[in-house]
KEKE-3310 file (N, C-alpha, C; in steps of 0.2 Angstrom, whole numbers, plus 5000, padded with zeros to 4 digits):
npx = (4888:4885:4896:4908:4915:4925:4932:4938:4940:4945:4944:4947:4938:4948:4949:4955:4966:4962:4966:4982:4988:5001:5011:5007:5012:5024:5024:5014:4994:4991:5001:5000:4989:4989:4997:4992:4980:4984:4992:4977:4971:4980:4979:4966:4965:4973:4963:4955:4960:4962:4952:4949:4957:4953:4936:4930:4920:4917:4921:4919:4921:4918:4926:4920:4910:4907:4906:4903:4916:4923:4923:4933:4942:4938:4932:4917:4910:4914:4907:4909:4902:4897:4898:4896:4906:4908:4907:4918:4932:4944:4945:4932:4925:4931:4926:4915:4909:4915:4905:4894:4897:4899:4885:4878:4884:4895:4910:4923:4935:4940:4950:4959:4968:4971:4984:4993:5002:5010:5004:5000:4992:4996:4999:4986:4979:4988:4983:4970:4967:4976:4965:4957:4962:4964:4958:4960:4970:4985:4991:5006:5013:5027:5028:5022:5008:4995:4994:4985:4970:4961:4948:4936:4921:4921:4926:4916:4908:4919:4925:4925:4939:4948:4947:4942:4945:4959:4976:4974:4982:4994:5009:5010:5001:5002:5008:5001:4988:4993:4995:4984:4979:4982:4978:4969:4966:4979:4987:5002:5007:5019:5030:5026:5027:5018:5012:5013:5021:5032:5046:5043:5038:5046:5054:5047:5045:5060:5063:5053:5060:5053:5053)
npy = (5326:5313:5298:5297:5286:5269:5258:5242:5224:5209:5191:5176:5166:5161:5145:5130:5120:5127:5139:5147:5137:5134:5137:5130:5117:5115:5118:5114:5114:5118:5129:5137:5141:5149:5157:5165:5170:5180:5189:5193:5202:5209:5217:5220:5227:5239:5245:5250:5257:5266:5273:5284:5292:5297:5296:5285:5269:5256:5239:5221:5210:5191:5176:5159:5148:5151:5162:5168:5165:5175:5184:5188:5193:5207:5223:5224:5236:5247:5248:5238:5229:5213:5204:5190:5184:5181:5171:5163:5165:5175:5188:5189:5189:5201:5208:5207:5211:5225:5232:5232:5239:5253:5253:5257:5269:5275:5283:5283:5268:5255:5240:5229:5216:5201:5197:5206:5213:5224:5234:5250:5263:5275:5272:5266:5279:5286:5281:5282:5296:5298:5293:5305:5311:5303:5289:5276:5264:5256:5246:5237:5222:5212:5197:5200:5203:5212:5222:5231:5237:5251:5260:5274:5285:5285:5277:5267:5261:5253:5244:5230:5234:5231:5218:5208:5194:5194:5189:5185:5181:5178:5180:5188:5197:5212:5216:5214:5221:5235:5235:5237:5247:5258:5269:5276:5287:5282:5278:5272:5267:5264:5247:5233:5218:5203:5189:5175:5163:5151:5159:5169:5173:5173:5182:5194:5193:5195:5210:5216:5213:5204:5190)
npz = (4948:4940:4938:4922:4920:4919:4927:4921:4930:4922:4927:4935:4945:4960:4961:4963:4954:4945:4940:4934:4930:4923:4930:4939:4937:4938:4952:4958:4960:4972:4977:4966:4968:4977:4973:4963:4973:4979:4966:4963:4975:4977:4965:4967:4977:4970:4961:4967:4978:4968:4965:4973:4968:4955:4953:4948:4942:4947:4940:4938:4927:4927:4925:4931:4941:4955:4962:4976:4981:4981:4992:5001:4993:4988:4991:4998:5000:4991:4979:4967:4952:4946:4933:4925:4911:4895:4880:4869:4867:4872:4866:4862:4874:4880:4871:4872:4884:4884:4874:4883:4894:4885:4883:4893:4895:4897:4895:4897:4895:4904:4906:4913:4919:4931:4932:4932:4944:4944:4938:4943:4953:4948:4934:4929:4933:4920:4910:4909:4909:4896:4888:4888:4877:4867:4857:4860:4872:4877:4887:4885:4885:4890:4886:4872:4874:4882:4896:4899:4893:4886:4880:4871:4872:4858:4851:4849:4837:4832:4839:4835:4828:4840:4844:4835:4827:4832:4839:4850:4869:4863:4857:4848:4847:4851:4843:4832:4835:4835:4822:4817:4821:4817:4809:4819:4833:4843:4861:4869:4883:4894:4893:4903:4913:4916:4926:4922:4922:4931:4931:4927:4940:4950:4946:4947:4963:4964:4961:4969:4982:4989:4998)
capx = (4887:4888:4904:4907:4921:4922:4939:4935:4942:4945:4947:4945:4934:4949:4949:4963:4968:4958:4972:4989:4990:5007:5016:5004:5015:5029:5026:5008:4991:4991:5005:4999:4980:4992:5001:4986:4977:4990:4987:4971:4973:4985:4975:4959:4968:4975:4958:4951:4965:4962:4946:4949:4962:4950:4931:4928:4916:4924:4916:4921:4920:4922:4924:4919:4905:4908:4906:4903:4922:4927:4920:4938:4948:4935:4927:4911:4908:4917:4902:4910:4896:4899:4895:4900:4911:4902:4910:4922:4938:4944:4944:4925:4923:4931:4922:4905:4910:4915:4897:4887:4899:4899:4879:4879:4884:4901:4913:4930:4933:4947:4951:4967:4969:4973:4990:4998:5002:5017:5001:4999:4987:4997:4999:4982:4978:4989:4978:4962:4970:4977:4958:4952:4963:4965:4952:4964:4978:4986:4997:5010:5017:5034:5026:5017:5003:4993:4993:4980:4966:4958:4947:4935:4915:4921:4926:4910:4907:4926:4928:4930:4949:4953:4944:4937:4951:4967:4978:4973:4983:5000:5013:5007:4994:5001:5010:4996:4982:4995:4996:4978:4975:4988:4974:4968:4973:4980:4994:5005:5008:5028:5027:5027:5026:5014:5015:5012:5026:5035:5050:5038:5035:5050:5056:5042:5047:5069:5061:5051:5063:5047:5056)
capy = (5323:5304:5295:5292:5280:5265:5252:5235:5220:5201:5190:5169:5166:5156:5139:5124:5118:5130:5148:5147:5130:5134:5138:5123:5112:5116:5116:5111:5115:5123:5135:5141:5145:5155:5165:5168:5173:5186:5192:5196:5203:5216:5222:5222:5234:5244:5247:5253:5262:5271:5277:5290:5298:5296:5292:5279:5266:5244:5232:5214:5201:5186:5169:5152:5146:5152:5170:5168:5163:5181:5188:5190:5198:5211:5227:5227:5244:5250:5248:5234:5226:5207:5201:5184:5184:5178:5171:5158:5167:5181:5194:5188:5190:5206:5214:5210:5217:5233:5233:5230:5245:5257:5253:5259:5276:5275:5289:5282:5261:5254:5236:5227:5209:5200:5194:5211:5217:5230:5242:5255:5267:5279:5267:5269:5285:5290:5277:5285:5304:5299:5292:5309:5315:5298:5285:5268:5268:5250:5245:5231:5217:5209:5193:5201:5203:5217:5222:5237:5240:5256:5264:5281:5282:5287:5271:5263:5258:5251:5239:5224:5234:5230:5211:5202:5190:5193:5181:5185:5174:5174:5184:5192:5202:5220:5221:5216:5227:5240:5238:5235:5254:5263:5274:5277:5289:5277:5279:5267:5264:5259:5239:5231:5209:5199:5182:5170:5157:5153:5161:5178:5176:5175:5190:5200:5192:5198:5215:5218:5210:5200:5183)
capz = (4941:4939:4933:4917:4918:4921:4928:4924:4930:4922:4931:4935:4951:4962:4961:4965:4948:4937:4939:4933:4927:4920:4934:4944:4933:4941:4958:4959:4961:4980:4978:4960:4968:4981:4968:4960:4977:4980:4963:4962:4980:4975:4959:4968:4982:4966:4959:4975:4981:4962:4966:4980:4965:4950:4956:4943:4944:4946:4938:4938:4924:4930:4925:4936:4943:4963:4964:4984:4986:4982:4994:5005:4990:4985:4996:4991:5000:4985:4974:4965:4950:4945:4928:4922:4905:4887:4873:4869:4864:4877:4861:4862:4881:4882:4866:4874:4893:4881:4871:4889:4898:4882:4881:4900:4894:4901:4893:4893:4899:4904:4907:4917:4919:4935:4931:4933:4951:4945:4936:4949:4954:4944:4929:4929:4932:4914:4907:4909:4906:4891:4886:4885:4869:4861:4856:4862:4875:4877:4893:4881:4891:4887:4881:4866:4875:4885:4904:4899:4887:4886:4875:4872:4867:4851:4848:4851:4831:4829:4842:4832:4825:4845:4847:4830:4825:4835:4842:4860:4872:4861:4859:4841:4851:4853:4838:4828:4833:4831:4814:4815:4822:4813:4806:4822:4838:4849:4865:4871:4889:4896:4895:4911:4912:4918:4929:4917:4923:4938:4929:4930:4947:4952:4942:4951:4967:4963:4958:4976:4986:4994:5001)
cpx = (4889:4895:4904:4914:4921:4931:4936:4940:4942:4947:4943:4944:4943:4948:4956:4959:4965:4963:4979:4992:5000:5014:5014:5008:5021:5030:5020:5001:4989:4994:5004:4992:4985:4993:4995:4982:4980:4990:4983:4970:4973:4983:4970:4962:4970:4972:4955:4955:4963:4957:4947:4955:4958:4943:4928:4925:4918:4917:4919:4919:4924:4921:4925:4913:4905:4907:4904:4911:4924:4925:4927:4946:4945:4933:4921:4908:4910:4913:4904:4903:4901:4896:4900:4901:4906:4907:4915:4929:4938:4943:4936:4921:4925:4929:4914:4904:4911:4911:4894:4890:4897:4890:4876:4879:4890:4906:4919:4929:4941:4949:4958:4962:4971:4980:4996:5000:5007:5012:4998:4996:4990:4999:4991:4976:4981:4983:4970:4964:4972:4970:4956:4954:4965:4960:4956:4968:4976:4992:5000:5013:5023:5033:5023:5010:5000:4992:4985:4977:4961:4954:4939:4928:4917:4923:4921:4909:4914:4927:4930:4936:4951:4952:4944:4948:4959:4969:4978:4977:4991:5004:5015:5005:4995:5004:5005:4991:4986:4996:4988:4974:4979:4983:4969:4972:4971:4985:4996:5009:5017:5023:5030:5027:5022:5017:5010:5016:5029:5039:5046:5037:5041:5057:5053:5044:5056:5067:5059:5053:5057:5052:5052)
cpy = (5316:5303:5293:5288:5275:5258:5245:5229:5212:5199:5181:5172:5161:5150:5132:5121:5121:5138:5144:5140:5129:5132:5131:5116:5109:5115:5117:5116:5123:5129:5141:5144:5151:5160:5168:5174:5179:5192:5196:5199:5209:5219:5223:5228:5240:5248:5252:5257:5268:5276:5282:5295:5301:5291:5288:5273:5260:5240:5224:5209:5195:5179:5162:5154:5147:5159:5171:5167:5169:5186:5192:5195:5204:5216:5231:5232:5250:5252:5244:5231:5221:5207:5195:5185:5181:5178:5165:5158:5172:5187:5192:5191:5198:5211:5215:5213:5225:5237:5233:5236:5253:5258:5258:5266:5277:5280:5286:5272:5259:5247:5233:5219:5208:5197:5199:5214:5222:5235:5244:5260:5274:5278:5269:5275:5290:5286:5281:5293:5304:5298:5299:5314:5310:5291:5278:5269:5258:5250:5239:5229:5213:5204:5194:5204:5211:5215:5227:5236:5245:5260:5270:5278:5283:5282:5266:5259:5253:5246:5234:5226:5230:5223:5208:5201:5193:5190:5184:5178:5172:5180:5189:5200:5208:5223:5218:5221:5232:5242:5238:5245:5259:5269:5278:5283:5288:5280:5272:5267:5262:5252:5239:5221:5209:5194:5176:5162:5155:5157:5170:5180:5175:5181:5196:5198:5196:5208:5221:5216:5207:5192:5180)
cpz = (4942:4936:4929:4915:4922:4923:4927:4924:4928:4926:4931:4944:4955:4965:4960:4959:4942:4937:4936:4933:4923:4925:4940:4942:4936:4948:4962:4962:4969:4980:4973:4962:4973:4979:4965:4966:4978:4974:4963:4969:4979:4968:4960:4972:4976:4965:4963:4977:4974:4962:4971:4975:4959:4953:4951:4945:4942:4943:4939:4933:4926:4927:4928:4937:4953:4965:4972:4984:4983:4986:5000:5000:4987:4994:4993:4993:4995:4979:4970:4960:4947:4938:4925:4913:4902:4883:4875:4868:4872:4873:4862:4868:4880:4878:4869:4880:4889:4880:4877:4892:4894:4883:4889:4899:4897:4895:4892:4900:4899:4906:4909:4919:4929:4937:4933:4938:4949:4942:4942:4950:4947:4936:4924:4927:4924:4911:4905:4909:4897:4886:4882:4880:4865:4862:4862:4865:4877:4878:4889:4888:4887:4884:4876:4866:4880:4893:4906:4893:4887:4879:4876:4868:4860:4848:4847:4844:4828:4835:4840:4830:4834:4849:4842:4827:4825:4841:4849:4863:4869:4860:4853:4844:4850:4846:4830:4827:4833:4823:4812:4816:4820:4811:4813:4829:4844:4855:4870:4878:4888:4898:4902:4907:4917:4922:4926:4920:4929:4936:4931:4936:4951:4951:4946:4957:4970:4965:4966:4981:4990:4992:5003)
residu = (UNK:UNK:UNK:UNK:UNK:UNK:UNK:UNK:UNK:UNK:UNK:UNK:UNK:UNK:UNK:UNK:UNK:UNK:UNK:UNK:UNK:UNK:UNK:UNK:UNK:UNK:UNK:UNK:UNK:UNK:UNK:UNK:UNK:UNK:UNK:UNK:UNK:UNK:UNK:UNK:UNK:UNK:UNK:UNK:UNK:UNK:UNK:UNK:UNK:UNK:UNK:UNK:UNK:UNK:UNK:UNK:UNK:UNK:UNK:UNK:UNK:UNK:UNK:UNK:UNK:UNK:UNK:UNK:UNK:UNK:UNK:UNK:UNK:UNK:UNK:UNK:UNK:UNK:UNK:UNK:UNK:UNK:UNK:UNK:UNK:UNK:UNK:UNK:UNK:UNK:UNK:UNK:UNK:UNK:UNK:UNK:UNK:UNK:UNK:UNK:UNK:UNK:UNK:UNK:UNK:UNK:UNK:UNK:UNK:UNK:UNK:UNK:UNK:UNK:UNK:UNK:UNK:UNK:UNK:UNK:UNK:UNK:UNK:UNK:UNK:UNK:UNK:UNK:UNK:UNK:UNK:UNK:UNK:UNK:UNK:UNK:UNK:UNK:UNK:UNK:UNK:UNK:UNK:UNK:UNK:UNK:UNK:UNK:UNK:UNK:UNK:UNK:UNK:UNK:UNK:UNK:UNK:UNK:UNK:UNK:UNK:UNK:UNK:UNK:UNK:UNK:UNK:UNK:UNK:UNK:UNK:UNK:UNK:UNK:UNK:UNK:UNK:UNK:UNK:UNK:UNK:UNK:UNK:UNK:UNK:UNK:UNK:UNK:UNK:UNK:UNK:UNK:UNK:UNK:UNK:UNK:UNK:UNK:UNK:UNK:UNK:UNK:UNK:UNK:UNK:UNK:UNK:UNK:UNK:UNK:UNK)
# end
C-alpha cells in the first residue's frame, strides 16, 4: 500500500551571506554558512535515517535559486522531491507546501525546519503517532517559536487557524496559535531550541560536547 505520510523539510539552499545572518554578524559570513552546513546535514541524515523506522515519504521546500549545490547534503536514493517555497511571509510559504502536500492525498504531514539538529528520529517518530489521534502536534522552541509542525487530513479546511496572520519569526508564535487552537485536538511535543544565535550554538555545542 502506498504511503500516506509525508516528512517535510524547509529549508534555505546554502549560500555565503544568505543563512544565519545573525550569527554571520558575529563572526562572519564563512563560519555561519559552516554552522549552517552542518545543520542541514545533521537534519537531512535525521530525516533519512527516520524512514527505515516509519516509511514516509521527504519532501523538500526550498528556498534560493541554486538547487544544484545541494546535492552533497541530501541522498537522493532516498526519493527525496524538491519544490521551491511561495509566498512572502513563512506562515504563507508554509500554508501553500501544506495545500500542495494535503492536495497530494497525503494523510498525516509533518514539517521540521533546519535550525534544529537536537529533533531526533524518535522526536519524530512521536510526532507522526501522535498525528493519528489528534488533528495538530506542535514541537515549541524556547524562543517562542516552533521546531515541529504537524498536522492530520482532517485538518485540511482549518489551515489558516495554523498560518493566516501569526507572528511567524518572533517569539509570540506558540503561545498564540495555542490560544488560536484551544477548540481544536491539538498535542504538544517537549520544547527543544533552535540555533538561532551564536549563543544557541554554543549551547548546542556545551550540550554534545563537540569541541
Amino acid at each position: 500500500m502506498e504511503n500516506l505520510e509525508v516528512l517535510s523539510l524547509f529549508f534555505k539552499i546554502p549560500e555565503l551571506g544568505k543563512v544565519k545572518t545573525r550569527i554571520a554578524k558575529k563572526i562572519g559570513k564563512e563560519e555561519a554558512l559552516n554552522i549552517y552546513q552542518y545543520l542541514l546535514k545533521t537534519t537531512v541524515k535525521t530525516a533519512e535515517e527516520f524512514t527505515f523506522f516509519r516509511p514516509v515519504k521527504l519532501f523538500g521546500f526550498y528556498e534560493g535559486d541554486h538547487l544544484n549545490q545541494i546535492k552533497k547534503f541530501f541522498n537522493f536514493k532516498m526519493g527525496w522531491r524538491f519544490i521551491p517555497q511561495e509566498g512572502k511571509t513563512l506562515g504563507e510559504r508554509l500554508k501553500r507546501a501544506g495545500e500542495v502536500l494535503l492536495n497530494l492525498e497525503f494523510k498525516r504531514v509533518v514539517f521540521i525546519g533546519s535550525d534544529c539538529p537536537l529533533v531526533s528520529v524518535e522526536y519524530l517518530h512521536e510526532a507522526f503517532q501522535r498525528l493519528e489521534k489528534y488533528s495538530v502536534v506542535i514541537g515549541p522552541s524556547q524562543d517562542g517559536g516552533y521546531v515541529l509542525l504537524g498536522f492530520n487530513e482532517s485538518f485540511k479546511e482549518r489551515l489558516f487557524l495554523l498560518f493566516d496572520n501569526l507572528p511567524f519569526e518572533t517569539s509570540k508564535l506558540f503561545d498564540k496559535a495555542v490560544k488560536r487552537l484551544s477548540f481544536n485536538k491539538f498535542y504538544i511535543l517537549p520544547q527543544l531550541f533552535d540555533i538561532d544565535t551564536l549563543e544557541d550554538w554554543q549551547k548546542y555545542l556545551n550540550i554534545t560536547n563537540m569541541t
